[in-house]
SEVEXMI-398382 format. One line per 5 residues: for each residue x, y, z of C-alpha. Coordinates in steps of 0.1 Angstrom, whole numbers, plus 5000, padded with zeros to 4 digits. Last residue first. Layout:
BEGIN
X Y Z  ...
//
This chain:
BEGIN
2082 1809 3264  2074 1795 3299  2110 1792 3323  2101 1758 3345  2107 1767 3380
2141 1775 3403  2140 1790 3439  2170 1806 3454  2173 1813 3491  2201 1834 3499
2216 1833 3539  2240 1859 3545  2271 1863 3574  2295 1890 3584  2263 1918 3590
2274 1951 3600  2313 1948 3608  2313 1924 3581  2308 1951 3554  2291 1947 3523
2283 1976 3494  2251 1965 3475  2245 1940 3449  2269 1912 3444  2262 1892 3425
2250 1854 3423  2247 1837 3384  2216 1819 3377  2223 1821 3337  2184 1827 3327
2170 1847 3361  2202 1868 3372  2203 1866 3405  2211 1895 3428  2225 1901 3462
2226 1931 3491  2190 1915 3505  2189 1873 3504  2152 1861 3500  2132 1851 3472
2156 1854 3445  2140 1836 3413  2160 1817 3389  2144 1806 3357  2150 1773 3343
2149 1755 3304  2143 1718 3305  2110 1714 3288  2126 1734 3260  2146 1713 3260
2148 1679 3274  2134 1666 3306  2152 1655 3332  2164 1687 3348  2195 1694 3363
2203 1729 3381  2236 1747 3387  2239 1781 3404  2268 1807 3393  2294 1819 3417
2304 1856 3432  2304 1874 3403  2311 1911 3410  2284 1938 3403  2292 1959 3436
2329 1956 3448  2336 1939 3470  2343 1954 3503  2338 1928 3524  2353 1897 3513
2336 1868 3497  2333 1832 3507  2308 1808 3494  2286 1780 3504  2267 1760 3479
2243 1729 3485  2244 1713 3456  2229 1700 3418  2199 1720 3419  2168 1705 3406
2145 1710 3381  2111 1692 3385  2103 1664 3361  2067 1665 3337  2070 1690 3316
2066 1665 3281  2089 1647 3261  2081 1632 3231  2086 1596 3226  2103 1587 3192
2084 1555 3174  2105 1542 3143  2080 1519 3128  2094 1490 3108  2079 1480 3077
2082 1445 3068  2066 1421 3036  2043 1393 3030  2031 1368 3009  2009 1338 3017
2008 1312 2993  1981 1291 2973  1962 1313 2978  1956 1343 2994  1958 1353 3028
1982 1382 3021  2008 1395 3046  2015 1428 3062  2042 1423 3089  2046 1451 3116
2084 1460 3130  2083 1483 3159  2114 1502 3173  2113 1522 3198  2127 1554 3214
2130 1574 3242  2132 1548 3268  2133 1559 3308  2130 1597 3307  2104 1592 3277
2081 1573 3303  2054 1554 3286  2019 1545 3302  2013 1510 3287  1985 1493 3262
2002 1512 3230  1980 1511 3196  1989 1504 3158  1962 1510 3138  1968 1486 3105
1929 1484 3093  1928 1448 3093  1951 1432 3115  1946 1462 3144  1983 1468 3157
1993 1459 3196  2019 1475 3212  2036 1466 3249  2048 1441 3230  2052 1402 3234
2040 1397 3201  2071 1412 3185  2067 1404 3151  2037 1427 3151  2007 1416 3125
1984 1430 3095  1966 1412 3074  1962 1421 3039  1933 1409 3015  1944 1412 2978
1944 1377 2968  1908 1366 2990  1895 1399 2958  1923 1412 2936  1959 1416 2938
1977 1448 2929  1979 1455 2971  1991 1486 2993  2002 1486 3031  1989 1507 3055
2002 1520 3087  1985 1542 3110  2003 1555 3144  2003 1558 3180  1967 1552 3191
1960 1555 3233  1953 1525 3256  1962 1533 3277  1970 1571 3298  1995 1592 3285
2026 1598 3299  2046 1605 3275  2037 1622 3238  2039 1601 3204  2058 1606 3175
2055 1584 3143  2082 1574 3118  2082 1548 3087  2111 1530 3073  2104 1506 3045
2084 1530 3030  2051 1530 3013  2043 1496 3024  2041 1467 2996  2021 1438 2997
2033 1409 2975  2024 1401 2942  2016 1367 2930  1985 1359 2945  1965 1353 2915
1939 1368 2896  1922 1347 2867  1922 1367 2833  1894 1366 2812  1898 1362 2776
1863 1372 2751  1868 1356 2722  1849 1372 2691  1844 1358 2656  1862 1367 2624
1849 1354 2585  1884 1361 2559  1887 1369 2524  1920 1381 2523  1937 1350 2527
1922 1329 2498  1942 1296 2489  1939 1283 2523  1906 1291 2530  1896 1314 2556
1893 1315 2595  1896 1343 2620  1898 1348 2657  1892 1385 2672  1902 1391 2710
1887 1409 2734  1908 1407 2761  1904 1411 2799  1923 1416 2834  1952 1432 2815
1982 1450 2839  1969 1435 2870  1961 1402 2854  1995 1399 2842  1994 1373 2811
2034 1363 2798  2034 1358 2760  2019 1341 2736  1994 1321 2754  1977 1297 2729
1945 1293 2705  1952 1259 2687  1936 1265 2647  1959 1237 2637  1972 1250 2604
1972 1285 2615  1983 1283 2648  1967 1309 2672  1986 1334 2692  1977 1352 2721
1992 1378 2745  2007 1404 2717  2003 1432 2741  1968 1437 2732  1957 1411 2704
1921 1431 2700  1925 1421 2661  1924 1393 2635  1940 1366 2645  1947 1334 2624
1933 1301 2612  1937 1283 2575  1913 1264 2557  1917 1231 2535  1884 1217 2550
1850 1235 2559  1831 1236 2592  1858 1254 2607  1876 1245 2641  1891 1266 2668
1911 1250 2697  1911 1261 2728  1933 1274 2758  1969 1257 2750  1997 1265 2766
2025 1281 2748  2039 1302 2770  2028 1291 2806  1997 1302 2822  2008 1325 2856
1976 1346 2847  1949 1322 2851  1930 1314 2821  1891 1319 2814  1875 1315 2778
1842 1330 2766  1829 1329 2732  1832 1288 2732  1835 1275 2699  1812 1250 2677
1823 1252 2641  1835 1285 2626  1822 1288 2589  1844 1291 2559  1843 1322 2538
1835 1332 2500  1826 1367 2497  1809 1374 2465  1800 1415 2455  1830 1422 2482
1822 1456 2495  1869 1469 2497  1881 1487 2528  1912 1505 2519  1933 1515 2549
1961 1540 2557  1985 1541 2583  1993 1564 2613  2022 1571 2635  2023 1589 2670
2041 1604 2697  2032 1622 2727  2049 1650 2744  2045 1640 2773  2042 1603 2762
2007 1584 2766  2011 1570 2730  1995 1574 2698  1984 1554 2668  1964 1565 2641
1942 1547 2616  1934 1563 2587  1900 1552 2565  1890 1549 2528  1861 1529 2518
1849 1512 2490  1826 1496 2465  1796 1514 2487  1768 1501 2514  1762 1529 2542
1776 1525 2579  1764 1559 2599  1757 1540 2627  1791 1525 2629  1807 1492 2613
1834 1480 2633  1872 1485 2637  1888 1468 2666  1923 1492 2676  1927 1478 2708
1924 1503 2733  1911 1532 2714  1880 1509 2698  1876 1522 2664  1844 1533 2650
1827 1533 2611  1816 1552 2586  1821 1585 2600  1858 1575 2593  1852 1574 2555
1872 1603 2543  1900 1599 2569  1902 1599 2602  1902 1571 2630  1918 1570 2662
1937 1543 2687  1954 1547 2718  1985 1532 2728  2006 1526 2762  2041 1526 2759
2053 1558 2770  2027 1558 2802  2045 1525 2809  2072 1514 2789  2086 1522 2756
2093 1500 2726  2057 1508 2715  2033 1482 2696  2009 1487 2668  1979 1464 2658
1945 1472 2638  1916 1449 2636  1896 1448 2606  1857 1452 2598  1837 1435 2630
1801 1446 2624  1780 1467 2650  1759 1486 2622  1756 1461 2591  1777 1442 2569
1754 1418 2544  1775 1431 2513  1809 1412 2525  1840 1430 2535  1873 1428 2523
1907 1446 2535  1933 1460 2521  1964 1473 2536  1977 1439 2546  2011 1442 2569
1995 1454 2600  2021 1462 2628  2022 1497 2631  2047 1511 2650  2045 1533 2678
2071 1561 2683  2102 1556 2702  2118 1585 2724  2093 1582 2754  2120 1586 2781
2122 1551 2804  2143 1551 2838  2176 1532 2836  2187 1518 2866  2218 1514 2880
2231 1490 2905  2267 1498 2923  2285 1468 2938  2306 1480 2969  2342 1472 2970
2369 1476 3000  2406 1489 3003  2435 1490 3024  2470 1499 3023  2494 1492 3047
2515 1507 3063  2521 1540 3043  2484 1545 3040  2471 1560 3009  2434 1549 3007
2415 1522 2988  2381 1523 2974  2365 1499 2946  2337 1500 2928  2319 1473 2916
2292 1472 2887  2255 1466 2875  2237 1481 2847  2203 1480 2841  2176 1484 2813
2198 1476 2787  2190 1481 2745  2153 1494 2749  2171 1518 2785  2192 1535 2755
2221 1552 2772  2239 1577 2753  2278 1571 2757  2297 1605 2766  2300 1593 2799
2277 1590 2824  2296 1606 2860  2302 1589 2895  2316 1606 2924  2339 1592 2946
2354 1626 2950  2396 1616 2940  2394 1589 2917  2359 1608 2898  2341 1578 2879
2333 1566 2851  2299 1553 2832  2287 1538 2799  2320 1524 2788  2324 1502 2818
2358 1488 2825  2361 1466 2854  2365 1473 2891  2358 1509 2885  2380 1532 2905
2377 1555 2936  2408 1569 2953  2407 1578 2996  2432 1601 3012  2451 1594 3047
2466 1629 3057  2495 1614 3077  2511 1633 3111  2540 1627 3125  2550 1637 3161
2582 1637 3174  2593 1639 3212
//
């Protein structure tokens, strides 16, 4: 008779050729290469991977599609945007005066992106910045002069941060000559699933031949305004969870003098609505519970987290099974159990709870499932497996293995660990933990040719 015997090995490849990333043929495991990734150029990557193995009859192989994500490092420095260094003022300025807006955007994300404002300077005393939105105003201190001299600086929430700053001139204009807004609400409202390029308001000026703009609190570049039209529009997607507010600072001034300017503020409030779903922690949650307790008894909390607001952010919480011997609270997620479990009969269950948002104008929701294990508790006698009868000859020789005992137990250790306990049965011995019978004194079947051992087994406590 032959045998053969084949090692089957496994090879890893790239479907198709990615420069960013390879990977190890023989380990499967996968490597950047020498290509720095830049998550502002791609912020993903997606691939296949193939693995086939060495058979001589007949080779096989499968793909998996690989995703990767690129996490953000805060290796860009914000940017001022302003173009116009100089700004004019007119004489009648006081304390609590819009000056200028400041603007300055971050490639980064998140913490990395988001910007804080600071003045310095000779004339900061002057005046104060807003650190969210860079809106410069006349401060307290605010005294009449030709000019002023200010830096503004902005930084991100990088660890270590980074920053950039520009310098201003802010000039007392002896004879400012503005336009005048015409009738224009102060506060608008907009949901925040308005489309690019819709239309809010439109901002008129008393005067003809004028031109429209913005002059600061622009946050993420949300808003724009046409400047021959004076439309006030959505610039860019609106995410009341991110923004819930702007302060924004329209402007009007003649055509043929841009620098002279008059600004009003817009306050923008963002409608919530139910566009995020609930989210659980983890998909996959675990809880432990002991058996045989009496009902109804709690088994677990689950909670499920919201971004939405207000009706938009109120979860619910359900079982899909609703024919369960569970039962979960739809408001604060306690999940309960109405039945006496037995871990001897199911160890384990499975139980999937919904969270789902009442909002309008749909209802959202996501699954957890709760991976219940049922502990076991002391609550199944050991028992021995047989009757046992055994032959031995006289003779024997003290110490000798004559047969060990065998118990069962239902529950699982250390629930199940024995003891042996010889109650009767002189000339033998049983070891306590392996229940093995010995001989203990000299036999001779001319005294006594026939023994009867009685053995008693218990629960062996720590």
């Amino acid at each position: 008779m032959f045998c053969f015997l084949f090692v089957i090995h496994y090879s890893y490849q790239i479907v198709r050729e990615e420069k960013r990333f390879k990977i190890d043929s023989n380990s499967g495991k996968l490597f950047t290469t020498k290509t720095t990734l830049d998550r502002e150029e791609n912020e993903s990557y997606e691939f296949q991977i193939e693995a086939k193995d060495n058979s001589r009859f007949g080779k096989l192989r499968s793909t998996c599609t690989v995703k990767v994500k690129v996490l953000d490092e805060n290796d860009n420095a914000p940017e001022i945007l302003n173009q116009e260094t100089d700004f004019f003022i007119p004489p009648t300025v006081v304390e609590g005066d819009f000056i200028m807006g400041c603007s300055a955007k971050d490639l980064d994300i998140g913490r990395n992106g988001q910007l804080t404002y600071l003045l310095s300077g000779r004339d900061a005393d002057m005046f104060d910045i807003n650190p969210l939105n860079g809106i410069v105003i006349a401060s307290t201190r605010f005294s009449q002069k030709l000019s002023y001299q200010i830096v503004v600086t902005a930084s991100d929430g990088g660890r270590p941060s980074l920053a950039s700053f520009k310098k201003f001139e802010i000039i007392m204009a002896k004879d400012l000559s503005v336009p005048h807004f015409d009738s224009f609400p102060n506060v608008l409202k907009v949901n925040e699933d308005a489309e690019i390029n819709s239309v809010l308001a439109t901002i008129r000026a008393v005067e003809g031949d004028v031109e429209f703009g913005v002059a600061g609190g622009n946050v993420l570049n949300a808003f724009g305004v046409r400047n021959d039209t004076g439309e006030l529009f959505v610039n860019s997607p609106l995410d009341f969870e991110e923004v819930d507010y702007y302060e924004l600072w329209v402007k009007v001034h003649f055509a043929s003098k841009p620098l002279f300017f008059k600004a009003t503020k817009v306050i923008i409030e963002i409608n919530d609505i139910n566009d995020n779903p609930p989210k659980f922690s983890q998909v996959l949650q675990r809880a432990h519970v002991a058996e045989e307790q009496f009902p109804p008894f709690k088994i677990t909390e689950i909670r499920a987290t919201d971004l939405d607001k207000g009706v938009n952010g109120k979860i619910s919480y359900s079982l899909t099974d609703t024919n369960s011997m569970f039962q979960i609270d739809s408001t604060n997620g306690i999940i309960t159990c109405n039945e006496k479990i037995d871990r001897e009969t199911v160890d384990q269950f499975k139980i999937k709870v919904d969270a789902t948002y009442n909002g309008s104008p749909a209802k959202l929701s996501s699954t957890s499932t709760v991976l219940l294990t049922v502990d076991d508790i002391n609550d199944n006698a050991p028992l021995f497996s047989r009757l046992y009868s055994i032959n031995v000859t006289e003779n024997t020789k003290i110490g000798t293995r004559l047969i060990t005992l065998e118990t069962s137990d239902k529950d699982t250790e250390p629930n199940a660990r024995v003891r042996y306990h010889l109650i009767s049965g002189e000339d033998f011995q049983v070891d306590a933990i392996t229940g093995e019978v010995k001989v203990a004194a000299e036999l001779d079947r001319e005294v006594k040719e026939e023994y009867e051992l009685t053995v008693q087994v218990g629960f062996q406590y720590p």
